[in-house]
N, C-alpha and C positions, 0 to 999 in steps of 0.2 A: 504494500500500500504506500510507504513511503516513497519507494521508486519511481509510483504513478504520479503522485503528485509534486515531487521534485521533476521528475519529465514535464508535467502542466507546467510549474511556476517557473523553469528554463522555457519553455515555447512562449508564456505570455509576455517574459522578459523582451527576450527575442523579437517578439513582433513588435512590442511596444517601442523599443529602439532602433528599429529598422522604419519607422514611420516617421521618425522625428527627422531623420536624413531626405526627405521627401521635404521637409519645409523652406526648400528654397522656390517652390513652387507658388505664386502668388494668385494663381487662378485656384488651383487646390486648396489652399489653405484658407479661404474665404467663401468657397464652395464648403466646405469642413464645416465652418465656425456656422455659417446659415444656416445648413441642414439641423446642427447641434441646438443653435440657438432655438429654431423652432419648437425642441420638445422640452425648454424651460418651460415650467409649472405647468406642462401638459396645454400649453396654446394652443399648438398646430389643431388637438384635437378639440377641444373648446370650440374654435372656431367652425372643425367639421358638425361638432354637436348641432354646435346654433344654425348653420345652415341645415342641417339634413331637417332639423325638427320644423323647421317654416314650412317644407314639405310634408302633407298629411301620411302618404305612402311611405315617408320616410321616419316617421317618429318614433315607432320603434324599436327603429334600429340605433337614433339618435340617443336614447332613453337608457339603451343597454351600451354603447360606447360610454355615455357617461358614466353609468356604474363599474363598468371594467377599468375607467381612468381611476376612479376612488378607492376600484379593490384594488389595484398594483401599487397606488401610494401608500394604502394602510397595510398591506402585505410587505411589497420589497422595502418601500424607503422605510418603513416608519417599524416594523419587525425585523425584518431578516436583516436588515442595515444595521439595525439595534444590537441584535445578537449576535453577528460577524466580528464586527468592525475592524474590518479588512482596508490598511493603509491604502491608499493611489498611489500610480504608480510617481504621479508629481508631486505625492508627499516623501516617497521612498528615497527619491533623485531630484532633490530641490535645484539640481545646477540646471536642469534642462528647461528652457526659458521656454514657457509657453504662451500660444497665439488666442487665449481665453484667459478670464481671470480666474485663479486655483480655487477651483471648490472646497468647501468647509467639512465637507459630511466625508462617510466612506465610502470605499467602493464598492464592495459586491453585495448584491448585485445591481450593477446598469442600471439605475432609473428610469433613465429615457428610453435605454432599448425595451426593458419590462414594459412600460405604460405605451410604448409604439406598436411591439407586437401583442399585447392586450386589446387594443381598439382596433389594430388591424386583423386579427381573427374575426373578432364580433363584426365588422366590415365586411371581411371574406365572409363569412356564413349567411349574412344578409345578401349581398350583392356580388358573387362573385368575382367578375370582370372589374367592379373597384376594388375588391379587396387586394385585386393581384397588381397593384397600383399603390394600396397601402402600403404592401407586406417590400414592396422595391423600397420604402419609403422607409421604413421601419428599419430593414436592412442596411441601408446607407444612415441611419441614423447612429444604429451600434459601431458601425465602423467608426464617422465622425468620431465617436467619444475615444476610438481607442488608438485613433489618428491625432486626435489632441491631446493625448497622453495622458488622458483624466484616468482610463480605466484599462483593466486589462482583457485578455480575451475570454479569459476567463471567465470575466465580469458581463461582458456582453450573452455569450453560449446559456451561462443560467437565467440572465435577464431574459433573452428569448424563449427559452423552454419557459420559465416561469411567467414569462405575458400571453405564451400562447395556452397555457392548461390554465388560466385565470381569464380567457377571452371566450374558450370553451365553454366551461363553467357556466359564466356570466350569460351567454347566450343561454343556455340550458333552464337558464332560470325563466 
């Protein structure tokens, strides 16, 4: 068991600083920070709420995105964050200048990738053809976090698995 997870924590290393050599890219690096910035305090998806539910066809489904944003904060951020308290990787490695400001809280798991693939399951299982529009969405979001060096991949793989059986769920209801 040791071996497995010292294997993870060299590969998350690994990627983690093979991303930071990419930031002389100024098209990437603002494509990154946008993607990122969207899933602060779960916006991006806020704003899809308020749209879908102006639509009667759509409310729903709006109704249940909302609730999967509120179970992946009180789940990942506000439990499993609690309980971890798994440094970042730009808490680990403060020399490495980054293109966001250092978040406060911990890492695992991903906030934004939990609450992007939360809503964008509850999106896929409603609408298909958008949800496969979320979930690119969702996807480019975890990377962002772990292109800005905020998290590890770690951090993102359980954020995802843990937004999409919380988007499940939440649908289910």
């Amino acid at each position: 068991m040791k071996t497995i997870l010292h294997n993870i924590h060299r590969l998350d290393l690994r990627l983690s600083f093979y991303m930071t050599h990419l930031y002389q890219h100024s098209i990437l690096n603002n494509t990154m920070k946008f993607i990122s910035s969207c899933g602060n305090f779960g916006i991006i998806w806020l704003i899809v709420t308020g749209i879908s539910f102006l639509n009667p066809a759509m409310r729903s489904m709006a109704i249940h995105i909302l609730m999967a944003l509120i179970a992946s904060a009180l789940i990942g951020q506000i439990t499993i964050k609690s309980l971890i308290q798994r440094k970042r990787p730009c808490h680990l490695y403060p020399d490495i200048q980054l293109l966001i400001p250092t978040p406060h809280d911990t890492s695992f798991p991903s906030s934004h990738t939990t609450s992007a693939f939360a809503c964008s399951t509850v999106l896929f299982l409603f609408f298909p053809t958008l949800g496969i529009f979320a979930y690119l969405f969702a996807f480019l979001t975890g990377l962002s976090r772990i292109y800005l060096f905020v998290h590890f991949l770690s951090d993102v793989i359980c954020g995802m698995i843990l937004g999409i059986s919380i988007g499940i769920i939440i649908y289910c209801i």
